[in-house]
C-alpha positions in Angstrom: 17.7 8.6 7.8 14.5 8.1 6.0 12.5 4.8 7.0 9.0 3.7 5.4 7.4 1.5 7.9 4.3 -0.4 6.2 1.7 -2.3 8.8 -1.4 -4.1 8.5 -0.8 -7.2 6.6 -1.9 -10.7 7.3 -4.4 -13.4 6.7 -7.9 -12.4 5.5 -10.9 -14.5 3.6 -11.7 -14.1 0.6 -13.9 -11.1 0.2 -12.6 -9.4 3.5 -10.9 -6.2 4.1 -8.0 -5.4 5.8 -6.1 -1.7 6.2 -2.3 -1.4 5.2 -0.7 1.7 6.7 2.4 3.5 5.9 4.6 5.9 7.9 7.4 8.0 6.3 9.7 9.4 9.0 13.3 10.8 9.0 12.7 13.4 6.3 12.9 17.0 6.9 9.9 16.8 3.7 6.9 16.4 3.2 6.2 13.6 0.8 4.3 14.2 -2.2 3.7 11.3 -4.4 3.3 8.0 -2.4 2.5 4.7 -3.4 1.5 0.7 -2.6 3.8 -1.8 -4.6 2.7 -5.2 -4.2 4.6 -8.0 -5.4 3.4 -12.0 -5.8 5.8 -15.1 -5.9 7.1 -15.6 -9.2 5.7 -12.6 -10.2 7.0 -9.0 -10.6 6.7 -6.1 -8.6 3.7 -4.0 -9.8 2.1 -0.6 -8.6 -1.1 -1.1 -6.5 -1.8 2.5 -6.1 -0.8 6.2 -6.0 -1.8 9.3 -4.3 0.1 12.9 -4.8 0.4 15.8 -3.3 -2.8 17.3 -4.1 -4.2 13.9 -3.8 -4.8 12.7 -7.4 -5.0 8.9 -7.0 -4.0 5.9 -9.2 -5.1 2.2 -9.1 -4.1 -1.0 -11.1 -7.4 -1.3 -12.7 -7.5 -5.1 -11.1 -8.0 -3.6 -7.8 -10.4 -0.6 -9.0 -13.6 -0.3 -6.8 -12.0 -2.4 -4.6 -8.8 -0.9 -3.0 -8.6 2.9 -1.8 -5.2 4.9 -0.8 -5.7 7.7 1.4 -3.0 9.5 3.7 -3.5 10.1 7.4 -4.0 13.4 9.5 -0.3 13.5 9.5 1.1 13.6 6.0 3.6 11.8 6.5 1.2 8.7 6.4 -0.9 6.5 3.3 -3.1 4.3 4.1 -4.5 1.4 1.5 -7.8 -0.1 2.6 -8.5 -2.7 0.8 -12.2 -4.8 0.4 -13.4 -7.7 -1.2 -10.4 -8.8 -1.2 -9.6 -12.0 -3.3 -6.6 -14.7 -3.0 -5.0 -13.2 -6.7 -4.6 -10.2 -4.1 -2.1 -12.7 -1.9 1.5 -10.7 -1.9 3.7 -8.6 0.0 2.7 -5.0 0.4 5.3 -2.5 0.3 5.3 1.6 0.6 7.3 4.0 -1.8 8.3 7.6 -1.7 11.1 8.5 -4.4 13.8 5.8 -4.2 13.0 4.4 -0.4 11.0 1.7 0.3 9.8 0.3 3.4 10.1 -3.7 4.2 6.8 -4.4 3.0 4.1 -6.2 5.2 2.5 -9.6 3.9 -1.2 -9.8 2.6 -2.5 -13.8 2.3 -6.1 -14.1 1.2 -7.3 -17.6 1.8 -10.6 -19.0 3.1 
């Protein structure tokens, strides 16, 4: 059974940084494309970030410069680190690989 299991979330000032990490276990493959969802109250789910398999990377251009997706030694991992962070940033953080999702792990960015 495949399980995404996102960590890292919680409460950071404005202008901090804080590192989300992802593992993807239960899969007799290696994932390729991985990605950070993020999704606000009252808002809709949007894509954060995206790495692939030769590790071609995609950002929402809000968190451009600011936010960087990289997978672990063990490729079975992504990590988002993510600075200057600002409260529009405040949302829960959830991992993707094809249709699985992990529970996602809450960012709050308040002073």
């Amino acid at each position: 059974q495949v399980q995404l299991v996102e960590s890292g979330g919680g409460l950071v000032q404005p202008g901090g940084s804080l590192r989300l990490s992802c593992v993807v276990s239960g899969s007799a493959y290696s994932p390729s494309v991985l990605g950070w969802y993020r999704q606000a109250p009252g808002k809709q789910r949007e894509q954060v970030a995206r790495i692939d398999g030769n590790d071609n990377t995609y950002y929402l251009d809000s968190v451009k410069g600011r936010f960087t997706i990289s997978r672990g030694n063990a490729k079975n991992t992504v990590d988002l680190q993510m600075n200057s962070v600002k409260p529009e940033d405040t949302a829960t953080y959830s991992c993707n690989w094809l249709h699985y999702w992990g529970q996602g792990t809450q960012v709050i960015v308040s002073s």
